[in-house]
Jmol script that loads the backbone (N, CA, C; Angstrom):
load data "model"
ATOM      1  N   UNK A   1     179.954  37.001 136.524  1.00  0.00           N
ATOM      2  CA  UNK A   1     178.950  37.159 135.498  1.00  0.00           C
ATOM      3  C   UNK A   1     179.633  37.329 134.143  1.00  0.00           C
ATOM      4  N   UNK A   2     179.004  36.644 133.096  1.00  0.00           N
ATOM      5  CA  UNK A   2     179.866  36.845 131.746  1.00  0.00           C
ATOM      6  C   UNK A   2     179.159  38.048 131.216  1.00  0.00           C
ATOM      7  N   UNK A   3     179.833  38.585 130.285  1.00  0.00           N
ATOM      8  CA  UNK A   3     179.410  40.025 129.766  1.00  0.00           C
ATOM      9  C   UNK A   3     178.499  39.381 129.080  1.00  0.00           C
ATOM     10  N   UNK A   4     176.955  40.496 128.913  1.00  0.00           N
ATOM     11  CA  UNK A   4     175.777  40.097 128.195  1.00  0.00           C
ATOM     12  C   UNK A   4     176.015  40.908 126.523  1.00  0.00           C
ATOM     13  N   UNK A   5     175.427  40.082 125.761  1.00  0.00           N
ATOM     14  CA  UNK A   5     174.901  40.913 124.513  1.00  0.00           C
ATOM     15  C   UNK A   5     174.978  42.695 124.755  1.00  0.00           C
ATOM     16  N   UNK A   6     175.332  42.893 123.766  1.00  0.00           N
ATOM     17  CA  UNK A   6     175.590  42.574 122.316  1.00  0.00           C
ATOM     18  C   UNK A   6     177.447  42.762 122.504  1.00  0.00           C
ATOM     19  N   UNK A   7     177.860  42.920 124.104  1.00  0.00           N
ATOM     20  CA  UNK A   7     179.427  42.898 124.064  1.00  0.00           C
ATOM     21  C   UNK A   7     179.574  41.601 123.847  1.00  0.00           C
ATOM     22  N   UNK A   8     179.591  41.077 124.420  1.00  0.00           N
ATOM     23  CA  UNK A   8     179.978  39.056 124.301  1.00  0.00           C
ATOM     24  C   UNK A   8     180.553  39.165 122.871  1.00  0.00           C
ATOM     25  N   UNK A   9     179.746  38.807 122.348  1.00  0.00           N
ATOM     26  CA  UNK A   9     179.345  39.024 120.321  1.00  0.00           C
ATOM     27  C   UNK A   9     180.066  39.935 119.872  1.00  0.00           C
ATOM     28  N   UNK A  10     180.566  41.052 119.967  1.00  0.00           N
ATOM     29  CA  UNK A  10     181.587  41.965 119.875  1.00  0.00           C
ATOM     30  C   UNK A  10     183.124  41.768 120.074  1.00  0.00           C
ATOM     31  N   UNK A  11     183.385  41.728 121.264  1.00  0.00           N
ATOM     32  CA  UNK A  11     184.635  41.228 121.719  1.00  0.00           C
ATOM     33  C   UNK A  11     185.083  39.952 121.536  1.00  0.00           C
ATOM     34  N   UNK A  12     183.814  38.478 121.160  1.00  0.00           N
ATOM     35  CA  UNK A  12     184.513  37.551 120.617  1.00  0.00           C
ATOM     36  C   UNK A  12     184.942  37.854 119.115  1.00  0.00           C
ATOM     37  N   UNK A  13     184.574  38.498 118.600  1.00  0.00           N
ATOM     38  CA  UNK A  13     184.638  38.977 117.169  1.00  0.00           C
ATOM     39  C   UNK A  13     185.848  39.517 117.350  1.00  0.00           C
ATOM     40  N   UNK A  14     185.988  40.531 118.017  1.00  0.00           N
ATOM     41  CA  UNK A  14     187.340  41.027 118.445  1.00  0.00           C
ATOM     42  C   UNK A  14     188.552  40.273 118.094  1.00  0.00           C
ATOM     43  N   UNK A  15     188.741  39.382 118.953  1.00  0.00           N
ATOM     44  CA  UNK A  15     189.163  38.225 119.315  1.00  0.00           C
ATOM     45  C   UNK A  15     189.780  37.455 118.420  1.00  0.00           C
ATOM     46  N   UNK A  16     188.655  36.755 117.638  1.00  0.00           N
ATOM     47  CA  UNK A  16     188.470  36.062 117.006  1.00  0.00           C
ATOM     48  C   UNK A  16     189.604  36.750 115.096  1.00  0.00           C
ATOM     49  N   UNK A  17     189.384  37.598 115.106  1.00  0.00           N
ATOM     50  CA  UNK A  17     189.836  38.694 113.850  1.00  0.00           C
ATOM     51  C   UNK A  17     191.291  39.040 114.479  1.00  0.00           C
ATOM     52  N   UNK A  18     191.085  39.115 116.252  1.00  0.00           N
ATOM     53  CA  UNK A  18     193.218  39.426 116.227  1.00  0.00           C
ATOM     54  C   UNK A  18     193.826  38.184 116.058  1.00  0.00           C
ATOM     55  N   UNK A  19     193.432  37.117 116.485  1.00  0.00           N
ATOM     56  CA  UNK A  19     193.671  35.928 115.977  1.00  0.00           C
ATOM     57  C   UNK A  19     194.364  35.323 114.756  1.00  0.00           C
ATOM     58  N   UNK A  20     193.450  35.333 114.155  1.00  0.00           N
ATOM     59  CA  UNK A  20     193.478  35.139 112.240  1.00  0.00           C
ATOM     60  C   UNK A  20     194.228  36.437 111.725  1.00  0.00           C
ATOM     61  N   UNK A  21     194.322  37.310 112.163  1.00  0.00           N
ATOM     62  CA  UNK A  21     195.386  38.444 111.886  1.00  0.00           C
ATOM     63  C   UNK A  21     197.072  37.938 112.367  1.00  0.00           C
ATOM     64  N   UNK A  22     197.158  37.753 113.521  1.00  0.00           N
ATOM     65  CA  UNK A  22     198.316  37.379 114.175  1.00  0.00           C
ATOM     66  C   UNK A  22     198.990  36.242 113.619  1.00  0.00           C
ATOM     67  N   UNK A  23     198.329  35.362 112.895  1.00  0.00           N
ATOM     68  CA  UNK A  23     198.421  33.886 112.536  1.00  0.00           C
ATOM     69  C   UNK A  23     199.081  33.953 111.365  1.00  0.00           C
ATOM     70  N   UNK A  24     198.361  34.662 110.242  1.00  0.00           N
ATOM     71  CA  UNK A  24     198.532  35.248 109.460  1.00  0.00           C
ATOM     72  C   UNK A  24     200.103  35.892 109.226  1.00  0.00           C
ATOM     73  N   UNK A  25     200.225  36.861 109.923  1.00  0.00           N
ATOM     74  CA  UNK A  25     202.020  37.796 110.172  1.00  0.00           C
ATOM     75  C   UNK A  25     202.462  36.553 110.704  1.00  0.00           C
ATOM     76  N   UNK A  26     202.349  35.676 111.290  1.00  0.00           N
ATOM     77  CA  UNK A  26     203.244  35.071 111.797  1.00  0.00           C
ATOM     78  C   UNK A  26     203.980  33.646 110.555  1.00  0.00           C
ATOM     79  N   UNK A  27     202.622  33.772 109.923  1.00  0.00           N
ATOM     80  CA  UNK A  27     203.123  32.595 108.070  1.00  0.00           C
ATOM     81  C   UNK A  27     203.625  33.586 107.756  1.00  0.00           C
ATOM     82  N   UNK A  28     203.237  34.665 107.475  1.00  0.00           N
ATOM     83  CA  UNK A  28     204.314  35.547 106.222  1.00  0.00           C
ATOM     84  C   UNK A  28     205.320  35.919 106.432  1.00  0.00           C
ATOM     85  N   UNK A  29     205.525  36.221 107.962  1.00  0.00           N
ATOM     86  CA  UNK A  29     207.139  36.928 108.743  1.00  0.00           C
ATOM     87  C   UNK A  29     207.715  35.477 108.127  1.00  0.00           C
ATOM     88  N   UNK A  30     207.745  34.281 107.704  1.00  0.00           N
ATOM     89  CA  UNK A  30     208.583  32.966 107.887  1.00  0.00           C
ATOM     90  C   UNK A  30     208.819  32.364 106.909  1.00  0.00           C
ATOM     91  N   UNK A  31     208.465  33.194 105.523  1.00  0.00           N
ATOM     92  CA  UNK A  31     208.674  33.431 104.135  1.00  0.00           C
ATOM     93  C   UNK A  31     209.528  34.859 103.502  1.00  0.00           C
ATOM     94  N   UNK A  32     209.813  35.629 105.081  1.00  0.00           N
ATOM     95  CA  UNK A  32     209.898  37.257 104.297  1.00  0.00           C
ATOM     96  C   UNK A  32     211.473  37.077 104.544  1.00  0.00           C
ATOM     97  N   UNK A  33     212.229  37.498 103.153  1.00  0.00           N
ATOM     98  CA  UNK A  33     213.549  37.371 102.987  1.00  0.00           C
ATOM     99  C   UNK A  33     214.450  38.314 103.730  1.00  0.00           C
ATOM    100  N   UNK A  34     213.720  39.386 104.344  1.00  0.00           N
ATOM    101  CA  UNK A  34     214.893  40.521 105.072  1.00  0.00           C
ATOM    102  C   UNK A  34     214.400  40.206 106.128  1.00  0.00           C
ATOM    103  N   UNK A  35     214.879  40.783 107.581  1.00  0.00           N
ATOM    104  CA  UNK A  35     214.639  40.447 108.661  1.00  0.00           C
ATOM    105  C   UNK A  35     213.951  41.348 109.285  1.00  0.00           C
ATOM    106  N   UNK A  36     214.308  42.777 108.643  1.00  0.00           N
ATOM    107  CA  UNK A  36     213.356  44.081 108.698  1.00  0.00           C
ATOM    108  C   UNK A  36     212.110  43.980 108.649  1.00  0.00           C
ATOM    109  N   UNK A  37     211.508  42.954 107.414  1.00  0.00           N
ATOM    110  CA  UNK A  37     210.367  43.187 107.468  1.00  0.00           C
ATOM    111  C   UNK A  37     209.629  42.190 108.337  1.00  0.00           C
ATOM    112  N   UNK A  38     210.245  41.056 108.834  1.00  0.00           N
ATOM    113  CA  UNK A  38     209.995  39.667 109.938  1.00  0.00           C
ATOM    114  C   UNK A  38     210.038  40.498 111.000  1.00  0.00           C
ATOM    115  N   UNK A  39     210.784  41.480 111.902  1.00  0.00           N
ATOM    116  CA  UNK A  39     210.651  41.544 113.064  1.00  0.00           C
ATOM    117  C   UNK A  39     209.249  42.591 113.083  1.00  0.00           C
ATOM    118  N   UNK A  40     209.228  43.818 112.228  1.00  0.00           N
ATOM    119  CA  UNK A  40     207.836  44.364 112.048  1.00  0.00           C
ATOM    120  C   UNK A  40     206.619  43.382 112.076  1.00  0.00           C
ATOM    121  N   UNK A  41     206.557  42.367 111.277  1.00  0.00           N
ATOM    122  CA  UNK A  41     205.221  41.136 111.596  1.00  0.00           C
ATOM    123  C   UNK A  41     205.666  41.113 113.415  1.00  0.00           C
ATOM    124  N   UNK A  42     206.207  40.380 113.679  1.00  0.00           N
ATOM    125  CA  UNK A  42     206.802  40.028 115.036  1.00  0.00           C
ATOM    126  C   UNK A  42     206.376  41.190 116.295  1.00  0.00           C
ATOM    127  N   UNK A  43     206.729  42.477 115.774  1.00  0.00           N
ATOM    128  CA  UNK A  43     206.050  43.054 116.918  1.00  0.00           C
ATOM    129  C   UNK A  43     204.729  43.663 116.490  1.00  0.00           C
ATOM    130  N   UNK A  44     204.408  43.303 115.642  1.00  0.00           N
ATOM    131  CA  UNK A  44     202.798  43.883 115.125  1.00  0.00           C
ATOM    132  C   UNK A  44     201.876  42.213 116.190  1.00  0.00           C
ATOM    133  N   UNK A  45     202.455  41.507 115.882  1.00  0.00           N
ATOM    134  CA  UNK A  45     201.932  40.235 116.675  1.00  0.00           C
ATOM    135  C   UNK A  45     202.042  40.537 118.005  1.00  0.00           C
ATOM    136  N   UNK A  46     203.352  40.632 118.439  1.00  0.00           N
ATOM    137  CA  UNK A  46     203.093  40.841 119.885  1.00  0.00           C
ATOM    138  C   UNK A  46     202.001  41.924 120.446  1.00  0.00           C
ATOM    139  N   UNK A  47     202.249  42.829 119.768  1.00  0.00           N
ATOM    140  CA  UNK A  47     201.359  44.315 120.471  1.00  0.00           C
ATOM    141  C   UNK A  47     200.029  43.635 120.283  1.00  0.00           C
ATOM    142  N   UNK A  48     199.398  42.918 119.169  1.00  0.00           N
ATOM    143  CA  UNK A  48     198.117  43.353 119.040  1.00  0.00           C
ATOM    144  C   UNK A  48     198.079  41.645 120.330  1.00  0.00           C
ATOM    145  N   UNK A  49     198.920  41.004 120.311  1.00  0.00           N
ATOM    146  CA  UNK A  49     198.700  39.671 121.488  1.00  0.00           C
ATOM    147  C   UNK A  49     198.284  40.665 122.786  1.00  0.00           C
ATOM    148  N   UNK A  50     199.575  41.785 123.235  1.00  0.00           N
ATOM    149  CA  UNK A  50     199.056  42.409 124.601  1.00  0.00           C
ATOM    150  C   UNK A  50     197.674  43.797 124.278  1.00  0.00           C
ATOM    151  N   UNK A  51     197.334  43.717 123.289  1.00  0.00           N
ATOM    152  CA  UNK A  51     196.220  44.003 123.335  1.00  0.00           C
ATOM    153  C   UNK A  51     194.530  43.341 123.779  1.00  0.00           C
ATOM    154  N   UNK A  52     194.584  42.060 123.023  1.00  0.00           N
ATOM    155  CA  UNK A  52     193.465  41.619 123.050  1.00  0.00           C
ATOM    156  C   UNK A  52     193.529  40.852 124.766  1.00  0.00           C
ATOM    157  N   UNK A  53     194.929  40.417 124.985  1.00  0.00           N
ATOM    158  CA  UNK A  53     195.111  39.351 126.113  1.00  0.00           C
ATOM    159  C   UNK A  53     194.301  39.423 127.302  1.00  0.00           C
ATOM    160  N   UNK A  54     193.922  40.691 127.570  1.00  0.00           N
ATOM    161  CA  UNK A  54     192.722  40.710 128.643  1.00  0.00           C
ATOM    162  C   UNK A  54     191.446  40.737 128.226  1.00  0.00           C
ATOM    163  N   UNK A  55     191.073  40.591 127.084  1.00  0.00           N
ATOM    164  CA  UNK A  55     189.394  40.676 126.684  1.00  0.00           C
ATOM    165  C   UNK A  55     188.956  38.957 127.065  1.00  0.00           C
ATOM    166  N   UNK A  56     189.392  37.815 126.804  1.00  0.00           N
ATOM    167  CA  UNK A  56     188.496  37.119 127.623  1.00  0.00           C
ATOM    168  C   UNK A  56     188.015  36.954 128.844  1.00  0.00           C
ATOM    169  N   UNK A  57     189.517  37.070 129.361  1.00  0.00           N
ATOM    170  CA  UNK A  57     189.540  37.104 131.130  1.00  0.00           C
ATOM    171  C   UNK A  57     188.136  38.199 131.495  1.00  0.00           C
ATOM    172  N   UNK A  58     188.219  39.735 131.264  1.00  0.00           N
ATOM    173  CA  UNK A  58     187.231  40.036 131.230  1.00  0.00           C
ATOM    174  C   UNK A  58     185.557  39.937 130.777  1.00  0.00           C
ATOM    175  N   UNK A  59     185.572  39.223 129.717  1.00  0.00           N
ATOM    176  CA  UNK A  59     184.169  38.704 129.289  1.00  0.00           C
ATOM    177  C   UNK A  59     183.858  37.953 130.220  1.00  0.00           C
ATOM    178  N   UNK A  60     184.900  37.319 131.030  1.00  0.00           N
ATOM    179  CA  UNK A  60     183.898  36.082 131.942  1.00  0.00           C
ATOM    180  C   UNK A  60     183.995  36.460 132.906  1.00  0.00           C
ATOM    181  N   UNK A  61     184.066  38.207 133.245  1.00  0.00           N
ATOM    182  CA  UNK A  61     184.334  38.532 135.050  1.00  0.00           C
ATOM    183  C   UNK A  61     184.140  40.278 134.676  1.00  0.00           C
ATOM    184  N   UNK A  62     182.678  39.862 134.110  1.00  0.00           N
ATOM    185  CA  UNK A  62     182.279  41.562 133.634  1.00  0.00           C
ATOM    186  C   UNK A  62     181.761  42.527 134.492  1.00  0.00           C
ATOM    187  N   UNK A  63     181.324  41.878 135.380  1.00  0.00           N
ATOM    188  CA  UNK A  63     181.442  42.882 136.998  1.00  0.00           C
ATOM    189  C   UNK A  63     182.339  43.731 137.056  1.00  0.00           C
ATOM    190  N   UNK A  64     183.094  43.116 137.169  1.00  0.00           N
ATOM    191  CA  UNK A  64     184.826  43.733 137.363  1.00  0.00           C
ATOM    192  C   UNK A  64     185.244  44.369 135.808  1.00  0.00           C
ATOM    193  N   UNK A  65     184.464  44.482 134.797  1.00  0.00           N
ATOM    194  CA  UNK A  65     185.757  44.786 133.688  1.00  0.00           C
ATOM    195  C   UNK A  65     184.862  46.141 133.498  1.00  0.00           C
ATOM    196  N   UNK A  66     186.270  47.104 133.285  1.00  0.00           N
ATOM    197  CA  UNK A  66     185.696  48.943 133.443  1.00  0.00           C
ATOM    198  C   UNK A  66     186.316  49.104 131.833  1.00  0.00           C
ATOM    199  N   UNK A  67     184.894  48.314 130.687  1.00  0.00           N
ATOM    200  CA  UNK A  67     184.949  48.518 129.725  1.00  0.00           C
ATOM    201  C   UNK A  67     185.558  49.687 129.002  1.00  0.00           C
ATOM    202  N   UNK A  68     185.471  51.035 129.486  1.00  0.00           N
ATOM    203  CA  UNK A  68     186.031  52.337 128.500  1.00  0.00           C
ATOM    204  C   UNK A  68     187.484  51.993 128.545  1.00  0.00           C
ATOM    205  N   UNK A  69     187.944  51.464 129.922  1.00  0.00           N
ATOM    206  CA  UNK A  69     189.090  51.901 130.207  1.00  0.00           C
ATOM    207  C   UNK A  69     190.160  51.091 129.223  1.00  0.00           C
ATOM    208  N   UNK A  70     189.078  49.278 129.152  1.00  0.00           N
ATOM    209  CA  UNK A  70     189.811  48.655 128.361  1.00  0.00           C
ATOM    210  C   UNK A  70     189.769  49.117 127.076  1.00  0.00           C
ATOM    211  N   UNK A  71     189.006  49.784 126.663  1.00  0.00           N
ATOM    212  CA  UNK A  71     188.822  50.065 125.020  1.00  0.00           C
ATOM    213  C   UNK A  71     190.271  51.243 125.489  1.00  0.00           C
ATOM    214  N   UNK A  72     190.534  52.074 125.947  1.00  0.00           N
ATOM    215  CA  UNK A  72     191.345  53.159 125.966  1.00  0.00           C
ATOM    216  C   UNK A  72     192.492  53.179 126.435  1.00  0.00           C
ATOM    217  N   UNK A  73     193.086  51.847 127.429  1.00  0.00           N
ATOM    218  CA  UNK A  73     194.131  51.440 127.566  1.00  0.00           C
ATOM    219  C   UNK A  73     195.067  50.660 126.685  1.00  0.00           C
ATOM    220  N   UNK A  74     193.829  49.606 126.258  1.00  0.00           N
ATOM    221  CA  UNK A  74     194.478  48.043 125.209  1.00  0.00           C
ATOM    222  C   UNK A  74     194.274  48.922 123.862  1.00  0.00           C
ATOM    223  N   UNK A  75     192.900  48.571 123.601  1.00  0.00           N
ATOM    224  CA  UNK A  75     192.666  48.734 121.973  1.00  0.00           C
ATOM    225  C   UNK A  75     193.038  49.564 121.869  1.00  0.00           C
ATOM    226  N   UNK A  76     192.974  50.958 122.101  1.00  0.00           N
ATOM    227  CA  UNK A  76     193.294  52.438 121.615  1.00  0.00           C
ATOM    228  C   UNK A  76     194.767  52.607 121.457  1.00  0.00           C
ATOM    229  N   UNK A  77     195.485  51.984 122.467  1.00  0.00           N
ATOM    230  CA  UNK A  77     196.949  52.029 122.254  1.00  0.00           C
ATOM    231  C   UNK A  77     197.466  51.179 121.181  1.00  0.00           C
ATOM    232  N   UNK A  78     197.034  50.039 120.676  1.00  0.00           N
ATOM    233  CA  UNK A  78     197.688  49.959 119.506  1.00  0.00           C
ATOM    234  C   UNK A  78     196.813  50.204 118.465  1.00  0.00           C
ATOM    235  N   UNK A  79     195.817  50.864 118.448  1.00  0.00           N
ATOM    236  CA  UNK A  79     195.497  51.565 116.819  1.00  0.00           C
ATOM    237  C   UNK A  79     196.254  52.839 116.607  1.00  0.00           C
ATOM    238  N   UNK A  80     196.732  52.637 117.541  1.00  0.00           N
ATOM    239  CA  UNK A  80     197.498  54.620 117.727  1.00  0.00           C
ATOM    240  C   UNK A  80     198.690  54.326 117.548  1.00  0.00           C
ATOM    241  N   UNK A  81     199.561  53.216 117.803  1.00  0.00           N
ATOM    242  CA  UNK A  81     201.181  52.634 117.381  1.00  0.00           C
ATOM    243  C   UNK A  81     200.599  52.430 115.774  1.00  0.00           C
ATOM    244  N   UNK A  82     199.587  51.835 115.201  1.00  0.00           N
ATOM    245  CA  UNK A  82     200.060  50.818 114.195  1.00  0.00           C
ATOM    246  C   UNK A  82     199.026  51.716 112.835  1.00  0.00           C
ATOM    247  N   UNK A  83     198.247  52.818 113.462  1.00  0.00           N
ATOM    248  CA  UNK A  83     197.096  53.374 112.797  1.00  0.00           C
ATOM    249  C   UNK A  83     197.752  53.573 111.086  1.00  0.00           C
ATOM    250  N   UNK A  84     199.167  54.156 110.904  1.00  0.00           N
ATOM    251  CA  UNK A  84     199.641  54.588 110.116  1.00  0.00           C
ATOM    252  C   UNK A  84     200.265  52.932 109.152  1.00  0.00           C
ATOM    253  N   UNK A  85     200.085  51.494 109.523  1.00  0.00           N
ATOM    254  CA  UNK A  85     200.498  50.761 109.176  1.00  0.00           C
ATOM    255  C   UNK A  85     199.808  49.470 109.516  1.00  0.00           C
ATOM    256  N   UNK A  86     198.085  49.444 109.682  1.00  0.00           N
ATOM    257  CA  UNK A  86     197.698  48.821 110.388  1.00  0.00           C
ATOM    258  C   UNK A  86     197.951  47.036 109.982  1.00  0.00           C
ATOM    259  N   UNK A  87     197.855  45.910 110.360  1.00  0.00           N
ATOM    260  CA  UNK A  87     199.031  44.938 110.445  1.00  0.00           C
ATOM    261  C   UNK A  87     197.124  44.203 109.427  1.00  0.00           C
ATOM    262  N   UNK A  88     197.006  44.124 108.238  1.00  0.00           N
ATOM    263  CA  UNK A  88     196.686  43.473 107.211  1.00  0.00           C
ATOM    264  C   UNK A  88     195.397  43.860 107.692  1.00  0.00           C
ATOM    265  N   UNK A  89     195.379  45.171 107.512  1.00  0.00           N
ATOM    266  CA  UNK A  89     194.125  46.259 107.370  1.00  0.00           C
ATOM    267  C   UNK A  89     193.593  46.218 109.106  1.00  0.00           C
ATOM    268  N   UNK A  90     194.005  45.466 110.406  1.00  0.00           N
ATOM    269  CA  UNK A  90     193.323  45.206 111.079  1.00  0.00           C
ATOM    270  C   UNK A  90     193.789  46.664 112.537  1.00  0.00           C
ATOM    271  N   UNK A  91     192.476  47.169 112.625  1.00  0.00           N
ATOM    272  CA  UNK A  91     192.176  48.173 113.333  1.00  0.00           C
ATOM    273  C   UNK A  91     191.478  47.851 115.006  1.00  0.00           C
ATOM    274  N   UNK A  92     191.641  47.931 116.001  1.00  0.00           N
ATOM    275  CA  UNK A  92     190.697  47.236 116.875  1.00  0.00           C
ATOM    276  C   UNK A  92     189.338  47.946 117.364  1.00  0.00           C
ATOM    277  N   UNK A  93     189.618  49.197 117.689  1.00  0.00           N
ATOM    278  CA  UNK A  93     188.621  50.063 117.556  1.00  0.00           C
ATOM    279  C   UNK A  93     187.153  50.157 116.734  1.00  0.00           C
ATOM    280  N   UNK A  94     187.689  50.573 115.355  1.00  0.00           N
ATOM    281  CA  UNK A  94     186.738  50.313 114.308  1.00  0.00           C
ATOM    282  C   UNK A  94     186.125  48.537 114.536  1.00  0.00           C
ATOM    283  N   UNK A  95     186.968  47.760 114.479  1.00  0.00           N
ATOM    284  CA  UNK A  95     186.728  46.276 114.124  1.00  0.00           C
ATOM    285  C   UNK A  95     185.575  45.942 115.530  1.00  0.00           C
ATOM    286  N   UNK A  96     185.756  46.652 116.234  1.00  0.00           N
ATOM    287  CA  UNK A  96     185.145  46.384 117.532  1.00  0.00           C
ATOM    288  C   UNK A  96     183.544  46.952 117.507  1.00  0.00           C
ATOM    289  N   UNK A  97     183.745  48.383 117.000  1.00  0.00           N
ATOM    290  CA  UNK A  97     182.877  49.124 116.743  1.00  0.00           C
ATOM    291  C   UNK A  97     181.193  48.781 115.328  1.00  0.00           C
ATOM    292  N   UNK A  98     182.227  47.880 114.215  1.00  0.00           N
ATOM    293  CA  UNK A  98     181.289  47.123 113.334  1.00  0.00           C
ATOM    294  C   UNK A  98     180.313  46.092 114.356  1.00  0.00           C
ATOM    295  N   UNK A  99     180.509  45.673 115.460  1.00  0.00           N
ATOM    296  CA  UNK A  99     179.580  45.090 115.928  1.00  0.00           C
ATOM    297  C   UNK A  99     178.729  45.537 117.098  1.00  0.00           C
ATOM    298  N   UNK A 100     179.393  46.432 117.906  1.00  0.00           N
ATOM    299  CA  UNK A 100     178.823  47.030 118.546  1.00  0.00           C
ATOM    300  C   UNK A 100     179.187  48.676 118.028  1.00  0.00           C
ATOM    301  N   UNK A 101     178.055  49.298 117.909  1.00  0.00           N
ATOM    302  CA  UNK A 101     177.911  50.937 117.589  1.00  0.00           C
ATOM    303  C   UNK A 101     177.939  51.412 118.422  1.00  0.00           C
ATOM    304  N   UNK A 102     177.954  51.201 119.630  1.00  0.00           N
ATOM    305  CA  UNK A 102     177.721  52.374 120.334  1.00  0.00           C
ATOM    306  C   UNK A 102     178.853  52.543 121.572  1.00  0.00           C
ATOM    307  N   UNK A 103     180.160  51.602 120.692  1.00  0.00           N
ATOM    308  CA  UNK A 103     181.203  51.729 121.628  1.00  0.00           C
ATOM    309  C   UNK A 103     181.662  53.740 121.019  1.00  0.00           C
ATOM    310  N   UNK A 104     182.407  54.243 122.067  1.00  0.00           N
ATOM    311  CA  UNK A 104     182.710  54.927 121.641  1.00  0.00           C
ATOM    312  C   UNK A 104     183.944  55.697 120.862  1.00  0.00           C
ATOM    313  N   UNK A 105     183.841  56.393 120.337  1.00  0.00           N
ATOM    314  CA  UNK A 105     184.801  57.054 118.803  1.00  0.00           C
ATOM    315  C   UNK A 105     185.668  56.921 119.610  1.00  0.00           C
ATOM    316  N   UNK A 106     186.903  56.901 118.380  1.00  0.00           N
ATOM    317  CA  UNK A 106     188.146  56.683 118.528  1.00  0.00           C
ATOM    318  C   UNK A 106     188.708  57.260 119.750  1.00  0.00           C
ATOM    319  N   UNK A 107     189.699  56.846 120.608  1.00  0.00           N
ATOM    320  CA  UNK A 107     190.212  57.893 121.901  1.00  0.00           C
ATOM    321  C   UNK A 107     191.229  58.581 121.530  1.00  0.00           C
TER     322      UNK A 107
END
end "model"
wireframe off; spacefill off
backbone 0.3
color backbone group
């Protein structure tokens, strides 16, 4: 079963925003003259990649997906690495939360 409204719509948003975020660090890490600041893009990309990497698989096998856990395993763990530096303002929690309200507050 695919996840119904108003998650669907949420988590593709999700998605869709780590995306264009990741894409993003990954043009600017390849212009940035020190290497310090290229490998920071580099693992701001990777983390937020093993973040989102299970939200489709789960949208299309929502039986099985134990939503809190993913918000509190994936997302929560890297707003909590990156909270203090978030990678071109992008938060997953909050960002998640603008579409659906009634996920819950920060973990």
């Amino acid at each position: 079963m695919i996840a119904p409204e108003p998650y669907l719509s949420a988590y593709l948003h999700l998605v869709h925003r780590a995306v264009l975020v990741s894409r993003q660090l990954a043009r600017a890490s390849m212009g940035l003259p020190r290497r310090l600041f290229a490998r920071e893009s580099i693992a701001q990309v990777a983390d937020l990649q093993d973040a989102i990497h299970v939200v489709t698989e789960l949208l299309a096998n929502w039986e099985g997906c134990h939503e809190e856990k993913l918000r509190s395993t994936y997302l929560a763990a890297f707003d909590k690495k990156w909270s203090a530096n978030p990678p071109l303002g992008l938060l997953l929690l909050p960002t998640l939360r603008e579409r659906l309200p009634s996920a819950a507050p920060d973990l």
